[in-house]
Structures are given as structure tokens and as C-alpha cells.
LOKOLMI-744475 format. One record per residue (C-alpha): x negated, y negated, z negated; residue in three letters. Coordinates in steps of 0.02 Angstrom, whole numbers, plus 50000, padded with zeros to 5 digits. Example, Ala and Ser with C-alpha at 12.3 -4.5 7.8 and 13.67 -1.06 7.14 Angstrom:
# LOKOLMI-744475
493855022549610Ala
493165005349643Ser
***
This chain:
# LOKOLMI-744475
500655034248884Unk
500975035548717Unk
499425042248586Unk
499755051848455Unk
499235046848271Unk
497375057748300Unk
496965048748456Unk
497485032248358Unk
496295033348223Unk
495105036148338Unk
495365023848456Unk
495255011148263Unk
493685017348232Unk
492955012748388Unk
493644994548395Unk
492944994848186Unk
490995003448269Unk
491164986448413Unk
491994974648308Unk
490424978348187Unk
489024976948332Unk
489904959648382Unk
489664952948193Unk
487844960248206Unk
487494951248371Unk
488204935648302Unk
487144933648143Unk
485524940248251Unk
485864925048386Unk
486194910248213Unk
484704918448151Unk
483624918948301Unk
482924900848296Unk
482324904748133Unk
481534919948168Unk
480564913748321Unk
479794900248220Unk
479094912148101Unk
478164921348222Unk
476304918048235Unk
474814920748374Unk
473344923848271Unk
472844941648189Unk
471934948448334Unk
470434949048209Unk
469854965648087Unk
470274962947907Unk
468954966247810Unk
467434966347897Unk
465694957647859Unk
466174942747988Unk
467614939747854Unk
466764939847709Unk
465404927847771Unk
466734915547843Unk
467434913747693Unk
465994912947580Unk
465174899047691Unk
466704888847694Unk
466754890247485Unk
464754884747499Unk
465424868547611Unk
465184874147785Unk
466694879647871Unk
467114888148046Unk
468294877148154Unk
469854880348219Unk
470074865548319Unk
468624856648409Unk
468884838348490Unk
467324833448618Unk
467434815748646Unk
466744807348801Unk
466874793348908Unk
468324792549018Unk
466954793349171Unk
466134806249119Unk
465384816649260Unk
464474831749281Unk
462424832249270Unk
461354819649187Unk
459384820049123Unk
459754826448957Unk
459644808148879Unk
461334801248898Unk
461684784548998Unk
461444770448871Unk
463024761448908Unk
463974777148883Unk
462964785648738Unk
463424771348602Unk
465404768548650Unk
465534788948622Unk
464404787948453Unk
465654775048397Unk
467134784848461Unk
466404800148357Unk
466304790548207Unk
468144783848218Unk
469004800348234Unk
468044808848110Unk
468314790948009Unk
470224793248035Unk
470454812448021Unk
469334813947863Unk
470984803747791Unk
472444814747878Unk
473314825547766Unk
473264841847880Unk
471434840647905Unk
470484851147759Unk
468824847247811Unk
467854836647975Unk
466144834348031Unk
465024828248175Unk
463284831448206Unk
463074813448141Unk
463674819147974Unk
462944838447971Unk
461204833748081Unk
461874848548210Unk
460984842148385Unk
461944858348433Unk
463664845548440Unk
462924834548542Unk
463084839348744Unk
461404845048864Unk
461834827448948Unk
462134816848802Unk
463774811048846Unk
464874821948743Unk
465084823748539Unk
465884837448462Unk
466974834248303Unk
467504851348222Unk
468854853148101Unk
469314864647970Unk
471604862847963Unk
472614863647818Unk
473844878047784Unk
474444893647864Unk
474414899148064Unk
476114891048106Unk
475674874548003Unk
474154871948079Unk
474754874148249Unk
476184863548210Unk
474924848948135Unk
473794851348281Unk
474534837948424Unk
474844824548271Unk
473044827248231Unk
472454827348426Unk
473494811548438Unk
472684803548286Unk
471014809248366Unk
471534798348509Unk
472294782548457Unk
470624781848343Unk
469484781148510Unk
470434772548609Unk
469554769748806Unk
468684786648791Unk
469234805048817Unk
469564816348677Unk
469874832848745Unk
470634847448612Unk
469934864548626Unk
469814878648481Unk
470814894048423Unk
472334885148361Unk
472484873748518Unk
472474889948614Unk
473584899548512Unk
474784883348535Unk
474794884348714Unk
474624903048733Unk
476544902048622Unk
477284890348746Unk
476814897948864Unk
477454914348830Unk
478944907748804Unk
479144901648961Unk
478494916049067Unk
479484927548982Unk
480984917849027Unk
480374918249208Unk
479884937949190Unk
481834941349140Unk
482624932949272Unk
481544939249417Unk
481934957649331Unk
483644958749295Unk
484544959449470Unk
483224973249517Unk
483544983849346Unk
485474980549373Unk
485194987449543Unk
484205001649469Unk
485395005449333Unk
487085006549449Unk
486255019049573Unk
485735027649412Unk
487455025949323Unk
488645028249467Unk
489755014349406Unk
489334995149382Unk
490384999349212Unk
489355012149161Unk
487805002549203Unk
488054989249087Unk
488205000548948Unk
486265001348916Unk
486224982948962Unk
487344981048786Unk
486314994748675Unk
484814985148739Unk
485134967648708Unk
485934970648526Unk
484594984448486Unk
483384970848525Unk
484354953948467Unk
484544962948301Unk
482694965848285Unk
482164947848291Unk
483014942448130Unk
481984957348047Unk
480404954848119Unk
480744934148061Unk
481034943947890Unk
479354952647916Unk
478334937847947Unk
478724930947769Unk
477524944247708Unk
476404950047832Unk
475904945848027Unk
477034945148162Unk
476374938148327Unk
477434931148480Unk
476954945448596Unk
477584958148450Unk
479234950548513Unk
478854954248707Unk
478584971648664Unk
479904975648549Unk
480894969048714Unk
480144979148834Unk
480214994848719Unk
482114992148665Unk
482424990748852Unk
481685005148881Unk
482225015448729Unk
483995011748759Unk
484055016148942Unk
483295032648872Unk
484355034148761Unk
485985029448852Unk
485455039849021Unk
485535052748934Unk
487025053848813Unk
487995048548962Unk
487285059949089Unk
487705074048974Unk
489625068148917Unk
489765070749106Unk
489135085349123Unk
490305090348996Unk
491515084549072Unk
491555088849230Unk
491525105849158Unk
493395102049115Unk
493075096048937Unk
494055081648889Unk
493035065448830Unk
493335070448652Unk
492575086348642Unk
491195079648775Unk
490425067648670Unk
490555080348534Unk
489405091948629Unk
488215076348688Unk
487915073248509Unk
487565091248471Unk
486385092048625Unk
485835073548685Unk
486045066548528Unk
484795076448451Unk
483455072948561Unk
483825056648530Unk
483495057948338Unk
482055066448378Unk
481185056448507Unk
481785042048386Unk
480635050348252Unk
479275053048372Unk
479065036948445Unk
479245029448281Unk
477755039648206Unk
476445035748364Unk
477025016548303Unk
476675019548136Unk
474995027448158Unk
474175011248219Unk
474635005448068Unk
473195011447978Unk
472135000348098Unk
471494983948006Unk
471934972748155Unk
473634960848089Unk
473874959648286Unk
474304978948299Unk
475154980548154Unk
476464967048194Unk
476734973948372Unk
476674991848295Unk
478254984948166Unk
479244977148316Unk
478954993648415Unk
479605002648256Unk
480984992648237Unk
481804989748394Unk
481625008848399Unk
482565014348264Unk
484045000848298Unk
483965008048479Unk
484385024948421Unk
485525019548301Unk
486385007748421Unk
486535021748561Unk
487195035048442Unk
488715022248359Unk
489015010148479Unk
488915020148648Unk
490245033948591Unk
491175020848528Unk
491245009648704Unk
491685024848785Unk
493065030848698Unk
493755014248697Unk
493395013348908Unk
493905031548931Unk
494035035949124Unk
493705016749171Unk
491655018549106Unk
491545027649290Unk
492265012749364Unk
491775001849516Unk
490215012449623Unk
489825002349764Unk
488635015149842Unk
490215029349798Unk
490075032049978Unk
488505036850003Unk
488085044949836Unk
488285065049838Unk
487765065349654Unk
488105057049503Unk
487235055749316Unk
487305073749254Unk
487165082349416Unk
485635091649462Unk
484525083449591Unk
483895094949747Unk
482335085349760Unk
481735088549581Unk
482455107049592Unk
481355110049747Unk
479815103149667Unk
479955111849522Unk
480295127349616Unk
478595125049737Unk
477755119849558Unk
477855135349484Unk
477695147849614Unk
476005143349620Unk
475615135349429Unk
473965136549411Unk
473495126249594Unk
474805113749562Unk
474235110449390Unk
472415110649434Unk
472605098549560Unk
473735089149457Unk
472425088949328Unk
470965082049443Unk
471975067949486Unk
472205063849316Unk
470485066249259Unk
469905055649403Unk
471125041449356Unk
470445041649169Unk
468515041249212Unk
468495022749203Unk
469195022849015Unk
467525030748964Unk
466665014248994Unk
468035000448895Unk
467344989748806Unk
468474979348668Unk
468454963948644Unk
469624947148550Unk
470824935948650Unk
470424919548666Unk
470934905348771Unk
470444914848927Unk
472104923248917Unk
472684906848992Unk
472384903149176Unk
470744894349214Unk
471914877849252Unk
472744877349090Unk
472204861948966Unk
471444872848837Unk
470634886348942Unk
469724870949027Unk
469184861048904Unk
468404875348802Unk
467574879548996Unk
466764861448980Unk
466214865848796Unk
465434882448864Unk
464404875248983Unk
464174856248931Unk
463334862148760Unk
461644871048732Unk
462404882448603Unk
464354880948599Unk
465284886548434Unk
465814903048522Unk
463754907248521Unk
463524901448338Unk
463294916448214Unk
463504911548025Unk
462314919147914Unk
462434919047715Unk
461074922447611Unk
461574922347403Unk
460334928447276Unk
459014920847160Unk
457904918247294Unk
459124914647438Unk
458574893547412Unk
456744895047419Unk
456774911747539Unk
457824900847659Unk
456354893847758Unk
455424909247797Unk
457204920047822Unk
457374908647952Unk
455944909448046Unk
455824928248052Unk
457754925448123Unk
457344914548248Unk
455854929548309Unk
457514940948346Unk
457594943948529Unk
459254934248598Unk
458984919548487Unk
458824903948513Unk
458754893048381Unk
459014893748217Unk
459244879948069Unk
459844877847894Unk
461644870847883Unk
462034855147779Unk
463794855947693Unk
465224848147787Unk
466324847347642Unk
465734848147437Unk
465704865947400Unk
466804873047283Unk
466524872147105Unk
464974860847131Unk
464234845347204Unk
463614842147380Unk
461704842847362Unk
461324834647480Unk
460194837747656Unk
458874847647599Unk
458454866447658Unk
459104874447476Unk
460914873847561Unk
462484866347485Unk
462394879547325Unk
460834881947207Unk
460554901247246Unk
461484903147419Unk
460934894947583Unk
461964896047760Unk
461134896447915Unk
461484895048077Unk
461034905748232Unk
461194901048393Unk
461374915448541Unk
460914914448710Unk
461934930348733Unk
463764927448817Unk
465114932748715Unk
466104948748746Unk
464494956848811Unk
463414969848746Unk
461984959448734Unk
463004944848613Unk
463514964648503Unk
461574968048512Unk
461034950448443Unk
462324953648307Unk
461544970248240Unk
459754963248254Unk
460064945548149Unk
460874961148003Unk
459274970648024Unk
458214958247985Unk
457634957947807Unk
458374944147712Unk
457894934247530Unk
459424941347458Unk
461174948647486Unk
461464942847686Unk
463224943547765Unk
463294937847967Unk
464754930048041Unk
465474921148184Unk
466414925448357Unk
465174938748423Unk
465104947348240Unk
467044946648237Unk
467024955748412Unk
465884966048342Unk
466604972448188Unk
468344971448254Unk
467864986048390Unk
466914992648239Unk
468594994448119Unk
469525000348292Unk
468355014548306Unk
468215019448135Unk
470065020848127Unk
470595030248271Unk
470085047148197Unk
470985048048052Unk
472405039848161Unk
472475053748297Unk
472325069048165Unk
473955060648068Unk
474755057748253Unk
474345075748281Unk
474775084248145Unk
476695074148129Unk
477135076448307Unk
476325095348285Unk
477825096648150Unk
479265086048237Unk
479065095248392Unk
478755113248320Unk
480455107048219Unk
481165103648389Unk
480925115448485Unk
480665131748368Unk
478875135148438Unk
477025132648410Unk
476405132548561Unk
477625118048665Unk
477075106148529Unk
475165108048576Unk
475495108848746Unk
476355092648744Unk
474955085948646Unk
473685090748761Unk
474795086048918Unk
474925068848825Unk
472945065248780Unk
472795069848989Unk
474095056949038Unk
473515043348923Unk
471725043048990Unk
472295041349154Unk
473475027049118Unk
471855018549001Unk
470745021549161Unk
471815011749269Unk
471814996949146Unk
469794996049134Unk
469894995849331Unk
471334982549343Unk
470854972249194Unk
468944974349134Unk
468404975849304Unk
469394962449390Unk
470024972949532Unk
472014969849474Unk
471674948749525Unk
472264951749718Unk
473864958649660Unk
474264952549470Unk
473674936849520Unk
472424924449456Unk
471704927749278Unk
469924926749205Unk
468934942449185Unk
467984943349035Unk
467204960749036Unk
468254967248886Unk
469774970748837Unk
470804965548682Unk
470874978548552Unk
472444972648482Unk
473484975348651Unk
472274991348719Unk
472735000148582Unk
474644994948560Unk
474624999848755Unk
473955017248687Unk
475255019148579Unk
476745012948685Unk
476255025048815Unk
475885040348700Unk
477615035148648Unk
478585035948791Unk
477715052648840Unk
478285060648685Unk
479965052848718Unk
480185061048892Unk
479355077848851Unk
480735077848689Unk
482105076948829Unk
481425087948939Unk
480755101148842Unk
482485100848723Unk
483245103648909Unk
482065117648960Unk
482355128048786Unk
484185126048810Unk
484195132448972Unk
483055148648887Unk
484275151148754Unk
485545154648861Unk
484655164749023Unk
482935171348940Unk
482065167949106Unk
480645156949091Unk
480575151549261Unk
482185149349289Unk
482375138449127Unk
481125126149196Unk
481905124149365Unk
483495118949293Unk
482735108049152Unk
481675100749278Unk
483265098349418Unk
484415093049271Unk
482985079049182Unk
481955075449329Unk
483255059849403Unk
483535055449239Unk
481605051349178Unk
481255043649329Unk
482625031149315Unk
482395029649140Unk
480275025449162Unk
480895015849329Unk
482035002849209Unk
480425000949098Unk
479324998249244Unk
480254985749317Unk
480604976549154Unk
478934976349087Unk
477984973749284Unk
478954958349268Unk
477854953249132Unk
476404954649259Unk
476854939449342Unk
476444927749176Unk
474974916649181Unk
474544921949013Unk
473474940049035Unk
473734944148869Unk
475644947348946Unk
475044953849093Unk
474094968349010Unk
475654973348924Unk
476794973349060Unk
475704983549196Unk
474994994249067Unk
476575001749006Unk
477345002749170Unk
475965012149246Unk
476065024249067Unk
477945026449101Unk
477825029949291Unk
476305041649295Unk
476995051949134Unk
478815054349206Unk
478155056749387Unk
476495067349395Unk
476375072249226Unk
478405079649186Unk
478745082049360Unk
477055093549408Unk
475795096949266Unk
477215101849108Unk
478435115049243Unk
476405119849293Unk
475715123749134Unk
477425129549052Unk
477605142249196Unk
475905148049185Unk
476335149549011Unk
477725161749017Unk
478655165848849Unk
477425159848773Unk
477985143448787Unk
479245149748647Unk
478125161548516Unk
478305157148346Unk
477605168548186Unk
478775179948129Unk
478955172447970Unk
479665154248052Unk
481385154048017Unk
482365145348154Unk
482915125648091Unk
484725123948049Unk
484595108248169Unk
484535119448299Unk
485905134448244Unk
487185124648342Unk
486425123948506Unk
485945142748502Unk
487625147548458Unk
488445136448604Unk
487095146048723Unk
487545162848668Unk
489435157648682Unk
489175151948852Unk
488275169548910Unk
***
């Protein structure tokens, strides 16, 4: 068939729209070894807080926190032990001591190392005398000193050669918690993608047509590595930033893609040819997609405002990936289309059995919506209750830091910090850091100490000597003034286990007590502490901006006030019961018998609870954009309220459900890491995406919008109606 000269230059500007995609995939895949080793682990710590101020002022005054602790011990080491050490064991591991801290004192990537030999901490040496602690302070950024850290560990060890020298710390976790991720997600994507690929053809009608989504999500996503690699030349990007943007773009683009597809053929099968179809999808589909675009983007960009470097990387990757999705789905879709024609329906293999395809109205969802709002206020009552039950749990989270109990109890460095833990009267995790400066801080210190050590919780307390000469000065040697005429450091030891509210309660009492000058208190509990602290403090200014821009986006969208704080309100309810089941599954433990074995630490990580929160409020904004864009279409052009809903609800109801079905199944994949931190991600956005599309769109919004009435719709008289949405008005009247 021959084309005539319009259908040509069409047909050019497709190949010049795919021809452009391929040259962005390309650069994004020479680019993406590059960008991965940019990423980070760390950040999962408030900026700003007390705990980082006094970190950083005791490691100026000579007495640094470590990053990466080595416990040497004889290669026979056993459990138990009188407290006194075995005297043919004791002086081999004293030696050892002294020859790693000898030989890493001289490496290059070592800033800083001391034993208790050196400092006069008994706290380094182990409740059965058979272990020493050597703690070191690395050189250089995140991804240097994880990079130095297995040439320093294997310094450590040809130094003590016959005795065990076992690496534990934050940057030997973060090292192993990188690898592996890397590996689990690997794992996570192949177990996923011959169930989504089954998911996506039933959805799709047409293997063709199912691969479409595949292609917006995998260059939405490949193109938003090389910018987050960008990124993390100026600010924080972590590995599991690039897990999520994954598992968003994934789910973005089969939102996106469902339904710009299911409405060119809806257009079409109304006898519109594929030129004018996609035409109207844009008009219709294609706003929503802009929209929910916009929406999800600003939830992202909310958690910004939180001081955690964690969240704001994953918040970045989130707003990435969802901008390129959009942008991806509106250029690149049309443009594979037009190019495939009538062959995109190509190839069902359940054509046989299907009685509907993408666009059609589904009888289940039409019946639902219809026994939903005969009787509105029951169904969303009860619909409510279960809701409110699900989110009782959420009332009692408690946030907490990731450590290396992310990692399975078997891995190397979840183990050997387990040994630490329990082999040591006071490990470093139980250490708080307490700087005193002032005039009278030196000859204060004794007496600030004792009234310390009177704190309930406490148990011990002591003056630090300088690891390393302080900055600017002279190491005065081992006296109680401290490394710095004028400041003194002390340290306090907690009996209180960390993540609990006892270790937060030891935290506040050390600040309460009066000290001989200007006191700051740091350490692991206080950064738990003031990291829940700066989480807190920022939510409320974060939800009033998330209110107020959605308020506008959606009032934009769909010409109303009240929708907008109806979704709102439909959101905060599915949100808390998505958050409850996390606290039950997670902080609880009850999730081991079916995610499989992880360590429960009583808390959750504020980084990924919130960035959960987020992600979730996210996608429910995304599907009640669709839906609701559906419903008011359906009003502009019948005026029945009711009847709008069934038909939005029939027409969106298959849709969402695939389209949270593709992101459950692509981010429950995650569930089956070792690593929890993944785990969290993956069930906790899946459960988000399947409650909101299921119980929430598909019962409570038809409930409360029918017991609404038309005035779902009222605006103030003086509210113009958006040019955005002249078109679609016009097509409804036109259609009457």
C-alpha cells in the first residue's frame, strides 16, 4: 500500500522519536558502570543534629568515632572464660594488637588507630580477655573508604599472622550490604520477570503490546542511572536509591502505558483510525499522565525537606525516573505505535479465552461499583474499619538507623559485630561521646563525670585520652584535662540496648545533666535519637506543603474543591493502613515465616519508613488522578453522578489493578533478598499499591464519591474552568 506524503512524515518522525531513545539507551548502558560506582550506602544519619556536632568536635580534640573495628583473637578462641584471659593466649593477642595497630598507624588510608593499649580503654578489651579491639578512623569519602577497607583488613592480617582478625564496623557493613544488593537484586529480577510478562500479556491482549511498557520501563529507568551517577558528584545517592527508582519506573511506566494504550483502543474501536486515536489519548490519557507525573513528583520532593541524605537520594531517584517515565511514555509510546500500527495487537495466546481486551469495561468492577454505591455509606464504613484496623499498629513505630542487622544473622559482618555485642562489656554501639568546652570544661571534668556516671542506665564512665594529636595543638598527654586545654571528652558507657527506648532515655538524661561548660552528646543511640528527632520535626511542615500542592494540582485537575480533599483524606486512610502492616511484619517480627529469615530489631529505619510513605502516597495519588480524570469525564458528558462512577469505576478498575499488580510483583520480588533493608522496600510498596487500587479505589472512593453526590464537582463561582481542561469538555458535549 502506498502512503501518501502526510502519513510519510509521520511515519519519519517516529523512526527520528526511536532512533533518539536508542542513542539515549546507548549512552545510559557506556555510562552505567560509572554511575554505579558513584553510588554510596551511608546517609541514613540526620544532618545537623547534636550527635553531629559532637562527633566532629571530638575527633578535632583527638578522639575519633570508628568506622571500622578489627577484634583480634586467637584462632581457638572459644566461648566463656573467667574474665582473666588464658595466659598462653592473652600475650600472642597483646602482641597481635600491637602489630596491626603498628602496621596500620603507617597505611595511607588509615587517618587515625588506637587500642586500649594506646588510649587505656579496658572497654576494648573482651569480658574473657581473649579479644582486643583496634578501632580506626579511614581516610576520604564513603566510596574510598569502603574501597580501602579489604586492603586495610588484609594489612590487619598479614600483620598478626596465626591469630584471627575479624572486621566489623559501619563501612565493612555498608561494603557487604552493596554487594549484596547487587546480587539479590539480580536474583529479585529474574524470579519476577516471567510472572510480570505473564501479567502484562493478559493485561495487554497481545505479547506485542505487552512489551511496550517493558521498553518505556527499562529506558525510563536505564536513563536515570547516568543522572543519579551525575547527582552523586554533589550530594548523596545510596545503592537502594537505585532499587527504587527501578521499582517506581516499573511501575510508573506500566501506569503510564496501560493507560494511553487502553484508551487509543477505546478510540479505536469506536471506528477512529490510529491517527486521530492517539490524538484523543493525548487529549484524555495523556493528561492524566502529566498530571499524575506532577503529583508523584511533588510527594518525592516533599521528603526532601527531611535532613536524612538517605531520603533525599531515594526521594531524587523517585523524582527522576518519574519524570523520564512520563516523558518516555508520552514520545516514545505514540511513536512505537504508529510505527507497529495494527501489528501492536499482535500474537494473544489466551485470544481464545479472553472476552475483553485493554479498553473494554470489566463486568466485575461494573458490578462492584454498582453494589458500592447503592448502599455508600455501609460499604464505605465498613471499608473504613478495615482500614483503621490495619493502621492501629503504625501508632506504636518506632524509628530507628540501619546497621549491619540488615544482613542475615550468617553474613560475615552481621556476625562478627554479634561477637562484639556480646564478647565486650560495653561495645562501641553502647558508647555515648560527650564534649564538654568552656573555661572550666578541664578542671570541671572530674566531678561532670561522676554526677554522669549517677544517671540511671549508666554504667561507666571515664575521661578519654586522645587517639590522634588534636588539631591545631599538641597531644597532652594522659591526664583527666583531655587532649585540649579548655575542652575534655568523655566517655559513657550504656547498659541500655540500642534501638530501644531505654538506650533514647539514657540519651536525654546524660543532656540533662548539668555540665562545666557548653556539653554536646554523641554516639549511635544519640544519632538514633536525634535522627527520629529531625524526622519528626520535619513531617509537619512536609505534609502542609504535600497538602496544599496536591490541594492545587488536583483542584487544577479536576475543576473542583472538594475531589481534591477527598482524595487527600482517602489517601492519609490508606497510608496508615499500609504503615500498620509494616510495624506488624517488620518491627514486630511476625513477616519472618513468610519473608524469610531477618533480624528484628524493634525499629524501623527512618530513611526507608518514610521513602515507603512517600512511594505509597505516590502511587495513590497516581491512581486516584486516573480514576477520578475518568469519573469527571464520564460527568461531563451524562451529569449523573452515579452513573459517572460506575463507568469510571468499570472502565479504570482492570486497569489499576493490573497496573498495582506489575508493581507488586516487581517490587515482592525484592522480598526475597537477604538484605531487609530490600525487603522493607519491596513488601511495603506492594502492599501500598495493592490495598490502594483494591479496597481503597475499588470500595471506599465510588463509596464516599456517591455519598457525595454533585458535590463531588462544586467549585466557587468565581473559579474559572482551566484551559487544560476546555478540550475534554468540548469533546463531552460533542459526544452528547
Amino acid at each position: 500500500m502506498r502512503l501518501d506524503s502526510g502519513t510519510k512524515g509521520v511515519r519519519r518522525r517516529a523512526w527520528a522519536v526511536v532512533a533518539a531513545a536508542l542513542l539515549a539507551a546507548a549512552c545510559a548502558a557506556v555510562l552505567a558502570p560509572w554511575a554505579l560506582s558513584a553510588l554510596s550506602t551511608g546517609g541514613a544519619v540526620a544532618t545537623g543534629t547534636e550527635a553531629e556536632r559532637a562527633r566532629r568536635t571530638a575527633e578535632r580534640l583527638g578522639v575519633p568515632s570508628p568506622d571500622l573495628v578489627l577484634a583480634v583473637s586467637a584462632e581457638t578462641n572459644g566461648e566463656g572464660g573467667d574474665g582473666k584471659g588464658d595466659a598462653d593466649t592473652a600475650a600472642p593477642v597483646r602482641d597481635g594488637a600491637r602489630a596491626v595497630l603498628a602496621t596500620l598507624t603507617r597505611q595511607r588510608d588509615v587517618r587515625t588507630a588506637w587500642s586500649g593499649e594506646t588510649t587505656g580503654d579496658p572497654w576494648l578489651r573482651s569480658k574473657d580477655g581473649r579479644t582486643l579491639l583496634v578501632g580506626l578512623r579511614l581516610e576520604g569519602t564513603d566510596k574510598e573508604r569502603k574501597e580501602a577497607a579489604p586492603d586495610v583488613v588484609a594489612a590487619a592480617r598479614r600483620a598478626a599472622p596465626g591469630l584471627r582478625v575479624e572486621p566489623s564496623g559501619e563501612v565493612w557493613a555498608n561494603r557487604e550490604i552493596d554487594e549484596t544488593i547487587e546480587s539479590d537484586l539480580r536474583r529479585a529480577e529474574l524470579l519476577a520477570a516471567p510472572a510480570l510478562f505473564v501479567l502484562l500479556v493478559f493485561a495487554y491482549g497481545s505479547v506485542v503490546s505487552a512489551l511496550l511498557p517493558v521498553a518505556v520501563a527499562v529506558l525510563a529507568v536505564g536513563c536515570t542511572l547516568p543522572v543519579l551517577g551525575l547527582l552523586a558528584q554533589v550530594t548523596d545517592i545510596s545503592r537502594p536509591a537505585l532499587s527504587a527508582a527501578a521499582a517506581v519506573g516499573l511501575g510508573l511506566a506500566v501506569d503510564y502505558s496501560l493507560f494511553l494504550l487502553s484508551r487509543v483502543r477505546e478510540e479505536t474501536s469506536r471506528g477512529a483510525d490510529l491517527e486521530a486515536a492517539l490524538t484523543a489519548a493525548r487529549r484524555s490519557a495523556g493528561h492524566s499522565v502529566v498530571f499524575s507525573a506532577a503529583a508523584v513528583t511533588v510527594c518525592l520532593a516533599t521528603a526532601m525537606l527531611v535532613p536524612v541524605p538517605m531520603l533525599r537520594g531515594l526521594s531524587l531517584a523517585g523524582m527522576v525516573v518519574t519524570v523520564l517515565a512520563a516523558i518516555v511514555a508520552l514520545t516514545v509510546l505514540p511513536a512505537c505505535l504508529r510505527l507497529l500500527g495494527s501489528r501492536a495487537q499482535a500474537w494473544d495466546p489466551l485470544g481464545r479465552w479472553r472476552h475483553t481486551r485493554t479498553g473494554d469495561g470489566s463486568l466485575f468492577w461494573r458490578r462492584t461499583a454498582e453494589a458500592v454505591t447503592a448502599r455508600p455509606l455501609l460499604t464505605g464504613a465498613l471499608a473504613v474499619v478495615v482500614l483503621a484496623l490495619l493502621a492501629v499498629p503504625f501508632a506504636h513505630a518506632r524509628l530507628g538507623l540501619v546497621d549491619e542487622r540488615t544482613l542475615p544473622p550468617s553474613a560475615a559482618a552481621a556476625a562478627a559485630a554479634d561477637r562484639v555485642r556480646t564478647g565486650f562489656a560495653v561495645p562501641p554501639e553502647r558508647l555515648l561521646t560527650v564534649v564538654v568546652t568552656g573555661a572550666r570544661a578541664t578542671d570541671g571534668a572530674k566531678a561532670y563525670a561522676g554526677e554522669l556516671a549517677r544517671v540511671p542506665g549508666v554504667s561507666g564512665v571515664r575521661v578519654a585520652r586522645p587517639a590522634a594529636p588534636p588539631e591545631g595543638a599538641a597531644v597532652s598527654g594522659s591526664g583527666p584535662a583531655g587532649p585540649r586545654s579548655g575542652s575534655a571528652v568523655l566517655l559513657v558507657a550504656s547498659s541500655a540496648a540500642l534501638d530501644t527506648p531505654e538506650a533514647d532515655a539514657v540519651v536525654e538524661a546524660v543532656r540533662d545533666v548539668p555540665a562545666p561548660g557548653t556539653a554536646v552528646v554523641g554516639g549511635r543511640a544519640a544519632d538514633v535519637t536525634d535522627t527520629a528527632d529531625a524526622v519528626r520535626d520535619a513531617l509537619p511542615l512536609c505534609g502542609l506543603l504535600l497538602a496544599l500542592t496536591l490541594m492545587l494540582l488536583l483542584g487544577v485537575y479536576t475543576r473542583s474543591v472538594v475531589a481534591p480533599l477527598k482524595a487527600l483524606a482517602v489517601a492519609a486512610v490508606s497510608l496508615g493502613a499500609s504503615l500498620g502492616a509494616i510495624v506488624v511484619l517488620f518491627q514486630y517480627g511476625h513477616g519472618g515465616a513468610v519473608l524469610g529469615d531477618f533480624t528484628v530489631t524493634g525499629s524501623l529505619d527512618a530513611s526507608m519508613l518514610l521513602f515507603v510513605l512517600f512511594i505509597t502516597l505516590a502511587l495513590s495519588v497516581d491512581y486516584e488522578v486516573f480514576l477520578l480524570g475518568r469519573i469527571r469525564e464520564e460527568y461531563d458528558r451524562c451529569g449523573d453522578n452515579r452513573a459517572s462512577i460506575i463507568d469510571g469505576i468499570a472502565r479504570t478498575g482492570r486497569l489499576m489493578t493490573s497496573a498495582a499488580a506489575a508493581v507488586a510483583i516487581s517490587t515482592a520480588a525484592m522480598g526475597t533478598s537477604d538484605v531487609t533493608l530490600l525487603k522493607f522496600i519491596g513488601i511495603g510498596v506492594a502492599l501500598g499499591a495493592l490495598v490502594d487500587a483494591v479496597l481503597v479505589r475499588g470500595v471506599l472512593v465510588p463509596a464516599v464519591m456517591a455519598a457525595l453526590g454533585p458535590a463531588n464537582w462544586w467549585r466557587p463561582a468565581f473559579v474559572r474552568v482551566p484551559l487544560l481542561n476546555t478540550v475534554r469538555t468540548q469533546k463531552a458535549e460533542a459526544e452528547q
